[in-house]
Structures are given as C-alpha cells and as structure tokens.
C-alpha positions in Angstrom: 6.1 22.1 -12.7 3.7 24.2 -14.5 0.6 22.5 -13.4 2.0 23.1 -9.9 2.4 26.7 -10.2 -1.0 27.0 -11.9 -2.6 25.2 -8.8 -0.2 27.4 -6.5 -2.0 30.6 -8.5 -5.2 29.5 -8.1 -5.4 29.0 -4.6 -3.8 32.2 -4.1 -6.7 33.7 -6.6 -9.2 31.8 -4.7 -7.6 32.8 -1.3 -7.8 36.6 -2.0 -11.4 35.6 -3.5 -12.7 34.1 0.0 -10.8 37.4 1.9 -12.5 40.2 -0.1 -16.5 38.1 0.3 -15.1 37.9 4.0 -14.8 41.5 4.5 -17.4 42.6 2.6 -19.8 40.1 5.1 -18.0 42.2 8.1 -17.8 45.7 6.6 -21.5 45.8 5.2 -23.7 44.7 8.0 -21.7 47.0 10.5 -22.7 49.8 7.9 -26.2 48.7 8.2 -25.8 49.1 12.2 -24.1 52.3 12.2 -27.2 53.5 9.2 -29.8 52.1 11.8 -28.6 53.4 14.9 -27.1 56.7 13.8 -29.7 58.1 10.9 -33.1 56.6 12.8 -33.6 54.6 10.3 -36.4 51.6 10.1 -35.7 48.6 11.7 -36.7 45.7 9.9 -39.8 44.2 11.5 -39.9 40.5 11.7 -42.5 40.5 14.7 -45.8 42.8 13.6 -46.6 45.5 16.0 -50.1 45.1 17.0 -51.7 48.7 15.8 -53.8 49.1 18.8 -52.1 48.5 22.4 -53.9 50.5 26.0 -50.6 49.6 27.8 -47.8 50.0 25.1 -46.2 46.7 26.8 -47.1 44.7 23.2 -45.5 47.4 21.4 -42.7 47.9 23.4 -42.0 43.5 23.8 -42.2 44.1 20.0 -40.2 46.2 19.6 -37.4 44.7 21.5 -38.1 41.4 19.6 -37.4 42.8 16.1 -34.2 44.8 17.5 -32.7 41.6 19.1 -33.7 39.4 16.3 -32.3 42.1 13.5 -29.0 41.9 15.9 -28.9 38.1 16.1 -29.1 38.1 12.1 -26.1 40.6 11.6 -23.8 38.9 14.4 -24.4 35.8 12.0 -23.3 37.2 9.0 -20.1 38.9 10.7 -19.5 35.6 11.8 -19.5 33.6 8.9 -17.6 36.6 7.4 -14.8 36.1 10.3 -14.8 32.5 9.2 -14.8 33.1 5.2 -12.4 35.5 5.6 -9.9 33.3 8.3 -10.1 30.8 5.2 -8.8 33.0 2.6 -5.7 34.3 4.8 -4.8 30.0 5.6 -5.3 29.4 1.9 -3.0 32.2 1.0 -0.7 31.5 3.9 -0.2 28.3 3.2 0.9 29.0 -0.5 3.6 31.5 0.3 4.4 28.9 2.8 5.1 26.4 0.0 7.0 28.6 -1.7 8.7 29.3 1.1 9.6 25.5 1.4 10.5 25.2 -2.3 13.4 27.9 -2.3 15.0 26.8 0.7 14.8 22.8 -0.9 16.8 24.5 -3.8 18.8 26.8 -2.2 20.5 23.4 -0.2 20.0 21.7 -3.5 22.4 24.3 -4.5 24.6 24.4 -2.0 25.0 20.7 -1.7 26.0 20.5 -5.8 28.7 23.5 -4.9 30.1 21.4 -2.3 30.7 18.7 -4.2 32.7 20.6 -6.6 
C-alpha cells in the first residue's frame, strides 16, 4: 500500500518535473524570438557572410539562410517542448486518474459491506 502511494508520488513528482522542462523549452526560445526580432539583436550566423560581395545577392542568400536555419532550430526545441510537456500532463493525469479509480473501488466496497448489514 505504501509502496503504491510512493510510486503514485513519484510519478506525480516526475510528471510536474517533465511539465516545468516542457515549458521552459516553449517559454525560452520564444523569448529569444521576441529579443531577436524586437531589440535588433544578432542573429546567430551558421552560414559566413562573405566580407566582399559587388551584388549583395551572397549576402542577402546569406542572410536568409542563417534566419531560416536559426528558425528551424527554435521550432525544434518548441516542439520537443510540446512533446515533454504533453508527457508530464498524461503522467500526472493518469495518477489522479488512479486515484480516481481507487475511491470509487472503496466507496462500492463500502456500500456493498453496508448492504449486507
């Protein structure tokens, strides 16, 4: 019985756990977006800009690679933050489910023992 309630804890622990890292991977990188887009500042450059360009084209297909490549990196961690967090609310749902189950198993426990009296 104890053992049970221990486990029942420690999902519910661990479920809260996986919620909180969940929202902190959705919360955080929008911050990021909203710093980057709002303040001007620097996006990360994972393409180099070539320092010398006549046409600008290089510079501007640069550009454009390090914005979408910055914005396929953040939609990644929101995503695995969705899914972290989508865990945590099953794993607690799924506890107060149980309990759920286990009151109304003794509550007609209960009323079956009354009835035969």
């Amino acid at each position: 019985m104890k053992s049970q309630r221990k486990a029942e804890k420690t999902e519910r622990n661990a479920g809260y756990a996986l919620l909180a890292i969940g929202l902190a991977f959705i919360i955080f990188p929008a911050l990021v977006v909203f710093a980057m887009f709002l303040s001007g500042a620097q996006i990360p450059q994972f393409v180099p800009i070539p320092p010398s360009d006549p046409n600008g084209y290089i510079t501007a297909v640069a550009l454009f690679s390090n914005v979408c490549l910055a914005f396929v990196i953040i939609i990644v961690v929101i995503w695995a933050g969705s899914i972290i967090t989508s865990r945590g609310v099953t794993l607690i749902k799924d506890v107060k489910l149980k309990l759920v189950r286990k009151s109304l198993r003794e509550m007609a426990e209960l009323a079956e023992k009354s009835a035969e009296n």
